[in-house]
Each structure stands twice: as C-alpha cells, then as structure tokens.
C-alpha positions in Angstrom: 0.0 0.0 0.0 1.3 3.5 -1.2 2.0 6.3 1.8 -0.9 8.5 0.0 -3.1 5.5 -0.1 -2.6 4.7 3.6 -2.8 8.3 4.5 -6.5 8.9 2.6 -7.5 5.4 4.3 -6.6 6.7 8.0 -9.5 9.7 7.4 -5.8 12.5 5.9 -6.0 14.3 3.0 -4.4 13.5 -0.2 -1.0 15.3 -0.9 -1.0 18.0 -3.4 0.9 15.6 -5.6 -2.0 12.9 -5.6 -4.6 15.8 -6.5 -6.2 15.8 -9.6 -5.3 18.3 -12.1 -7.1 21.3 -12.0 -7.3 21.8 -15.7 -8.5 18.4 -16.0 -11.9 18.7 -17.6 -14.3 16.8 -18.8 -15.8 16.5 -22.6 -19.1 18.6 -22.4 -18.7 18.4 -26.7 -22.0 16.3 -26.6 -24.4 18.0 -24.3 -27.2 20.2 -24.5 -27.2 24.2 -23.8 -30.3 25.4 -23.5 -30.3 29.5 -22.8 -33.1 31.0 -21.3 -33.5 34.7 -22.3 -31.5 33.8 -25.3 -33.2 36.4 -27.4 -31.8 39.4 -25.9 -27.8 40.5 -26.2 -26.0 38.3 -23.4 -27.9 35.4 -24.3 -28.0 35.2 -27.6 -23.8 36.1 -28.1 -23.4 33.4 -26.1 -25.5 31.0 -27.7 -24.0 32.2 -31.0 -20.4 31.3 -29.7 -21.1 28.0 -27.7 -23.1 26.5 -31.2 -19.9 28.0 -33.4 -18.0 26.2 -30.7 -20.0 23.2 -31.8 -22.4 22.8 -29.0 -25.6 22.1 -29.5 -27.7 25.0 -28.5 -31.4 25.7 -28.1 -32.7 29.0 -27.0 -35.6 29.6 -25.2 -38.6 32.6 -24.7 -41.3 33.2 -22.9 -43.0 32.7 -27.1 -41.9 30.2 -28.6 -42.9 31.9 -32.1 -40.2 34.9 -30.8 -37.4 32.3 -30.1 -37.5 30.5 -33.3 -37.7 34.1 -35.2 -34.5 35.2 -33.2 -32.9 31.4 -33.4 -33.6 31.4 -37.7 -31.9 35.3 -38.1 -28.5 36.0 -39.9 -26.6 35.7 -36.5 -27.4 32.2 -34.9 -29.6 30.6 -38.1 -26.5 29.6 -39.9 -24.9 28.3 -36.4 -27.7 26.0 -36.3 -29.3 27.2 -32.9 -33.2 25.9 -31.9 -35.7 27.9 -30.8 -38.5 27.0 -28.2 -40.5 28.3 -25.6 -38.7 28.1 -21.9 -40.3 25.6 -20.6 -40.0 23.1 -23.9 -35.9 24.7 -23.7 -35.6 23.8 -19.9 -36.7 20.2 -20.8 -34.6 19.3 -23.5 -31.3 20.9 -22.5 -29.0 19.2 -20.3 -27.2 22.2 -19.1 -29.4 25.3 -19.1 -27.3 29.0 -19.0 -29.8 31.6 -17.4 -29.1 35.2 -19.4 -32.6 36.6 -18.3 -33.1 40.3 -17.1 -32.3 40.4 -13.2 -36.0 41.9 -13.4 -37.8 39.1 -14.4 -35.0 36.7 -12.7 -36.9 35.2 -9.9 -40.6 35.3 -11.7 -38.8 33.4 -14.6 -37.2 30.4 -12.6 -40.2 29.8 -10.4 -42.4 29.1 -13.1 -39.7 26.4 -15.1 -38.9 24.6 -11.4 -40.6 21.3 -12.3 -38.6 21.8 -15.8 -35.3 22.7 -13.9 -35.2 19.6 -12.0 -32.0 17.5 -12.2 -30.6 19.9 -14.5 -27.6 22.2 -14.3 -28.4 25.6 -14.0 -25.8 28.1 -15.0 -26.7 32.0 -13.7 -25.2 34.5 -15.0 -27.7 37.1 -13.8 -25.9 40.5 -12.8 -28.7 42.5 -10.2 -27.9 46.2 -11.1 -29.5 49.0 -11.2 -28.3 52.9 -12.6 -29.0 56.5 -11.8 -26.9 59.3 -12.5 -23.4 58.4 -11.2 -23.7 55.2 -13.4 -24.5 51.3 -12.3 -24.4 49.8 -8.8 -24.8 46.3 -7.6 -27.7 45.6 -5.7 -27.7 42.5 -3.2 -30.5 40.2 -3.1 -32.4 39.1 0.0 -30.8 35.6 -0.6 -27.2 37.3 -1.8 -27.1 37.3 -5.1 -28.7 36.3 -7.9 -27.2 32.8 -8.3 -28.4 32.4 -4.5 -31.5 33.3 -5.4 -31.7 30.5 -8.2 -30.8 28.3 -5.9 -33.0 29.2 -3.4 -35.9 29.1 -6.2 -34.7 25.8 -7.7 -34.1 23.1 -4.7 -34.1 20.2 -7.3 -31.8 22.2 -9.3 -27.4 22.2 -9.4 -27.0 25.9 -10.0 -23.9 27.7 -10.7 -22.7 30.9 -11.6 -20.5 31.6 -14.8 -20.5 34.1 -17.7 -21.1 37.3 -15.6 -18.5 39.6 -17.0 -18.6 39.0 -20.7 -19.2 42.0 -23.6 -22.3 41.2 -25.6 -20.9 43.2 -28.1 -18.0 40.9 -28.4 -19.9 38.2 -28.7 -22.5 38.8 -31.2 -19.6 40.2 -33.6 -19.4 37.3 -35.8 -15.6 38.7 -36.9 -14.4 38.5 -33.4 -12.4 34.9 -33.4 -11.3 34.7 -30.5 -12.7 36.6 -26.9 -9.6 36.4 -24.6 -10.5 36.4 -21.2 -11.4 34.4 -17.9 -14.6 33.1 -17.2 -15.4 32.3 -13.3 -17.2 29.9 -12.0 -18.7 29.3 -9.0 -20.5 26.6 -7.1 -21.0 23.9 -4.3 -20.2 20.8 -6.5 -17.1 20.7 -8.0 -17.8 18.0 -10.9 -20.9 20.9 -11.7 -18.2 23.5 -11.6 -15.6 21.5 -14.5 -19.0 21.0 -16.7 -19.1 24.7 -17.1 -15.2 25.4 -17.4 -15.0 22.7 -19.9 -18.0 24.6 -22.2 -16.5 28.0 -21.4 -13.2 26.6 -23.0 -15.1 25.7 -25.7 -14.7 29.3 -26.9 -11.9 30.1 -28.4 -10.0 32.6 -26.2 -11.6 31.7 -23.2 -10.7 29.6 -19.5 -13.0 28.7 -17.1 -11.4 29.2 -13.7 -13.0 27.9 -10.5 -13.7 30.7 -8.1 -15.2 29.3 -4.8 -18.5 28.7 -3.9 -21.7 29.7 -4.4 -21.9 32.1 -1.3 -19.6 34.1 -2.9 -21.6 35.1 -6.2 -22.7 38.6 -4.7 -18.9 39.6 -5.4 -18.3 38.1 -9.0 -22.0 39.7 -9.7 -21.2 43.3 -8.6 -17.8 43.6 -10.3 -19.5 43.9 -13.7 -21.0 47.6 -12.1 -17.3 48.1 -12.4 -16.0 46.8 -15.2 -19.5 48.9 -17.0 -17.5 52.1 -15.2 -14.2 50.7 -17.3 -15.9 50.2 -20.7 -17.2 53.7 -20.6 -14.7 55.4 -19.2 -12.2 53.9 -22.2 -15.1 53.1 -25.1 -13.7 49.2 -24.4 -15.5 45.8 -24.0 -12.9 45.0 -21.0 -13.4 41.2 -19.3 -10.9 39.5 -16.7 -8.1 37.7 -17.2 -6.4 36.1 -14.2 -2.7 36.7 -13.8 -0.2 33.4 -12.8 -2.7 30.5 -14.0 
C-alpha cells in the first residue's frame, strides 16, 4: 500500500501531488445548452459562440414563435441554434445558462422549477440598477442572484458563470477569438468542471474555479465596475487572471 493510499484510508488528506489536475476537464462536446432569455444581447452572443463552438444550442422565450424568429436570423440561423418556448428549452437541455433580465429573474425560474429539476443551471444574472453616477450592484435578500436561483430551484445544481462578458464581443461574428477568464462558482465541483470545460469551448476563453456559491454577490457586482471601465475607455474590457 502506497503512503498517499494509507494516508487517505486513515481519514488524511491526499498530498497535493496525488490531486487531480485542475485543468483536467471533462468532454461537455455532446451536451445540450439550453439558454433561457436567449433572445436578448447576453444570451443570444453566447449561444452564438457555444453553437460555433460546436455545441448544440437551443434557446428559449417566454414565445416560442419569438425564439424561433431570433434562433432562424442571420446571427445564430447559420450556427444551427433551436428555438423554443422556456419551458420546452428547460426540458430538453441538459445544461441550461440563465441570461434573463435580473427583473424578471426570480418570476422566470419559479415558473420552469418542475422543468429545472435535475438539470444544471448556469446563472449569470448580474442584479444592477443605474442612476446618474452610473451602475451599482444591488444585493438580493438571498445574496445574489445565483443564490436566489438556488433558493428558487431546490431540485436544481446551480452555478454561476458568464457574468463579466461583452455582448458586443460576442454577437460580432468577426471576433475569433474573446480572450479572457470566465469564473465559476459553485458547491459541486464535478458541476463547476462542466461549465469550465463549455467556457473553453470558446476560443480565447478559460473557465477558472472561483469558490462557492456564497460568494456570487462579489463576482455579480464587479461587472458595475467593469460597466464604469468600458465607458470610461469606449472598451468591451473582461478578466483575465494573472499566474494560472
């Protein structure tokens, strides 16, 4: 019996040697994305990027008539994305990316829970709101957004991904290649390597783990900031982790 064998056996923890490599992830190339609110400008660059990744992609509306109009137009028609209502999106996606407005947020999600179940739910939901001196977070009752979908969704493995990324950037179909870091957040780690693996998908992009899902309120209110950047410089600034 090997020392790190022995050692896990007797209740230690593995040696950092014996760890498994964090940018070991798995293939996601065969799975479903499903992305509610994937008519408006987050959710459809994203669906647009994942499906000329070579995901399958399916996004959904509160009218189905609306998502297949939006799914058939010059962006994501020739990527081959499906249209559907939310709940008939929910239902046949096996990962499902929420890109609704923070407004509707909770109103959305509580009406697909039944739909949600056993999924994994990817929230990238940022709660802001603006007045004159520009955007600010605001904090949920249950912390942040991705709480709240958790909160909303009991039967549901929700994470929280894709907060900080340009929709500009990625609806430009001449843009190759987005180059920036995508954190994720969650409670199960195997969850949390299913979306880093998709976000890698795109060319120019990581998936980093960033700690659990208590900690969403923080990844959610830096994109009041990085709004602050992009107008101060006329930029579509991201994240990109230094020493990874």
């Amino acid at each position: 019996m090997s020392d790190a064998t022995e050692g896990q056996q007797q209740g230690q923890q593995p040696t950092r040697s014996a760890r498994k490599d964090p940018w070991e992830l798995p293939d996601v190339s065969g799975l479903v994305v499903g992305v509610l609110g994937g008519t408006g400008d987050q959710g459809r660059g994203l669906a647009y990027r994942l499906a000329r990744a070579g995901q399958k992609v399916i996004i959904g509306s509160r009218r189905a008539e609306r998502a297949r109009a939006i799914a058939a137009d010059g962006l994501l028609g020739p990527a081959g994305v499906e249209g559907a209502d939310n709940a008939a999106c929910a239902r046949r996606s096996d990962v499902v990316i929420v890109a609704v407005p923070w407004e509707g947020h909770a109103a959305t999600l509580s009406a697909l829970r039944a739909e949600l179940a056993g999924k994994l739910v990817v929230d990238c939901v940022n709660p802001l709101a603006f007045d004159k001196r520009g955007a600010f977070a605001v904090r949920p009752p249950e912390g942040s957004a991705a709480e709240q979908a958790a909160a909303l969704l009991p039967d549901s493995r929700v994470t929280c991904a894709f907060n900080h990324l340009s929709a500009v950037l990625l609806q430009d179909p001449a843009v190759d290649r987005i180059d920036t870091d995508v954190l994720v957040l969650g409670d199960s780690r195997a969850d949390c390597e299913t979306v880093q693996a998709l976000a890698g998908r795109i060319p120019g992009m990581r998936g980093i783990f960033a700690g659990r899902l208590r900690t969403a309120h923080q990844v959610e209110a830096l994109v009041a900031n990085l709004i602050s950047v992009n107008r101060r410089y006329k930029a579509h600034a991201g994240l990109r982790l230094t020493d990874l």
